[in-house]
C-alpha positions in Angstrom: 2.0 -20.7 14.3 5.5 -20.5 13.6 7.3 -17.0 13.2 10.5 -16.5 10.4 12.1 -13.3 11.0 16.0 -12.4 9.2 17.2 -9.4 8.4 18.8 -7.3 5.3 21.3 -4.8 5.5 22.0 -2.1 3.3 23.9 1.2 2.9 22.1 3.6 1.2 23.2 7.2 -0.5 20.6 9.5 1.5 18.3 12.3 0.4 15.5 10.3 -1.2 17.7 7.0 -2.3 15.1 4.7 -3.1 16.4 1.3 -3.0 14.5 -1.8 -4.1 14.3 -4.5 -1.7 12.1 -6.9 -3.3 14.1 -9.9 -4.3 15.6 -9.7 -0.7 12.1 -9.7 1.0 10.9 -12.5 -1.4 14.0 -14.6 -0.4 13.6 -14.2 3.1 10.0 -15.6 2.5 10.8 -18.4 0.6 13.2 -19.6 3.2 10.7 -19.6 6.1 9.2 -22.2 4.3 5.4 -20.3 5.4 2.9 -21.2 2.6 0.2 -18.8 3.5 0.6 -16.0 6.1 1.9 -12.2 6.5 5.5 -10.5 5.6 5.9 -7.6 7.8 8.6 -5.3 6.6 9.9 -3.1 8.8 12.8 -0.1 8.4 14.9 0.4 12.1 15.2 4.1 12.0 13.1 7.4 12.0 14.4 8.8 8.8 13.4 5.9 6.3 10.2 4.9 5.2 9.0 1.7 3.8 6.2 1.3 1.1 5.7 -0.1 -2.1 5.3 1.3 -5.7 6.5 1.0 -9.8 10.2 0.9 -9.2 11.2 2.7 -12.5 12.9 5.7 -12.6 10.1 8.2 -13.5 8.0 6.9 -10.5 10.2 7.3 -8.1 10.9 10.7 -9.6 7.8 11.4 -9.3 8.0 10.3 -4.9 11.0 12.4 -4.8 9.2 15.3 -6.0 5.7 15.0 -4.3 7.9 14.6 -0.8 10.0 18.0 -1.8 6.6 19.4 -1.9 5.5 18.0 1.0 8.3 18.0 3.2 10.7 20.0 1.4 14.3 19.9 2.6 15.7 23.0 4.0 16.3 24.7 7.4 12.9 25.8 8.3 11.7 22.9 11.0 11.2 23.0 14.8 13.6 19.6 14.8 16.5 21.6 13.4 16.5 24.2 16.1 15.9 21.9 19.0 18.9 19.5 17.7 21.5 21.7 15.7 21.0 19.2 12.2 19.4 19.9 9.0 17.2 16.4 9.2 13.8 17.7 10.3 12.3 17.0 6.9 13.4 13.4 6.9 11.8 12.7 10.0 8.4 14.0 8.5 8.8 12.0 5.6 9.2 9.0 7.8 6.2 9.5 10.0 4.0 10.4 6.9 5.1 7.5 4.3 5.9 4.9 7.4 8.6 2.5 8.6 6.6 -0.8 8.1 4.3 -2.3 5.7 2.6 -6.1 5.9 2.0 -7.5 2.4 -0.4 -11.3 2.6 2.4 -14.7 1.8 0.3 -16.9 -0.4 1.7 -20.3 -2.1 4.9 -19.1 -0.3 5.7 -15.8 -2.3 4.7 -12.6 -1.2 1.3 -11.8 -2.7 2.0 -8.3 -4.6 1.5 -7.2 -8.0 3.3 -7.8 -10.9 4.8 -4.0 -10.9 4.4 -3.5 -7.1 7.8 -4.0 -5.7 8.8 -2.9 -1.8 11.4 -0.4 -1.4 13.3 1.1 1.2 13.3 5.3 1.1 16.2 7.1 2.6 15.6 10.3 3.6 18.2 11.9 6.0 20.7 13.9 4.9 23.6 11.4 4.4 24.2 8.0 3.4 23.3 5.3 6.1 23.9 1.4 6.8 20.4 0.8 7.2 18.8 -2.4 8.7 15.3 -3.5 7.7 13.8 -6.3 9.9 11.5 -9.2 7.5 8.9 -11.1 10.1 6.9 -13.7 8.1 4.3 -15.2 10.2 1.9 -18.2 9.2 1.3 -21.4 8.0 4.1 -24.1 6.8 3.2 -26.7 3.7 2.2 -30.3 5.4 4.5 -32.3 3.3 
C-alpha cells in the first residue's frame, strides 16, 4: 500500500493563533496521487493541537473562549512550578483538543465538509515555527 508523507511549516503568533491549514493538507494529498485512503495530520509539539472546525472568525472565537474556560491561562498549574514558565495551560490544551487527527481521502481529496476545514491551534505562550507532519496512506488510481 504505498505511504505519501511531506511536511508544512509554519510560524504561528501563540496564545490561541488558530491557523488554517487546509489548502496545504489538501495539496499534500493531491500530490501523493492516493485515490482512496487516510490523511493523518499530525502537529510535532506538546503545546498545539490539531482538529477541525468553521474557520470564521466568530467560531474560532468561540474555541478561544471555551479553552480560557477550560484551561485558562495564568500561573496557577503544577507545570509552572516544576519548570519556572507560564505554559502549563498550553500543555492541557494540547492533551485535551490533540496533536493529530485522520480525515478518510476519497476520489483523491480529503473527504471533509464543505465548512470543515483543519487547523493548526497554537497555544504556548509565544509565537513558534511549528512543523505539522501530513501521512496519506492508501490506494493509487490504476491508470
Amino acid at each position: 500500500m504505498p505511504v505519501f508523507q511531506k511536511e508544512i511549516r509554519l510560524a504561528t503568533r501563540g496564545r490561541c493563533d488558530v491557523v488554517d491549514i487546509t489548502r496545504d493538507v489538501a495539496g499534500i494529498v493531491a500530490a501523493s496521487g492516493i485515490e482512496t485512503g487516510v490523511v493523518n495530520v499530525s502537529g510535532v509539539g506538546s503545546t498545539l493541537g490539531i482538529t477541525t472546525l468553521e474557520f470564521e472568525p466568530g467560531c474560532v472565537a468561540d474555541l478561544k473562549r471555551a479553552l480560557d474556560q477550560i484551561a485558562p491561562p495564568n500561573p496557577h498549574y503544577a507545570h509552572n512550578a516544576r519548570w519556572g514558565d507560564q505554559n502549563g495551560y498550553a500543555h492541557l490544551r494540547s492533551a485535551l483538543v490533540g496533536t493529530a487527527r485522520s480525515y478518510p481521502v476519497a476520489s483523491g481529496k480529503i473527504a471533509i465538509g464543505t465548512w470543515q476545514q483543519i487547523v493548526l491551534c497554537d497555544f504556548d505562550d509565544r509565537s513558534r515555527q511549528r512543523e505539522v507532519v501530513v501521512t496519506v496512506v492508501g490506494e493509487q488510481s490504476r491508470m
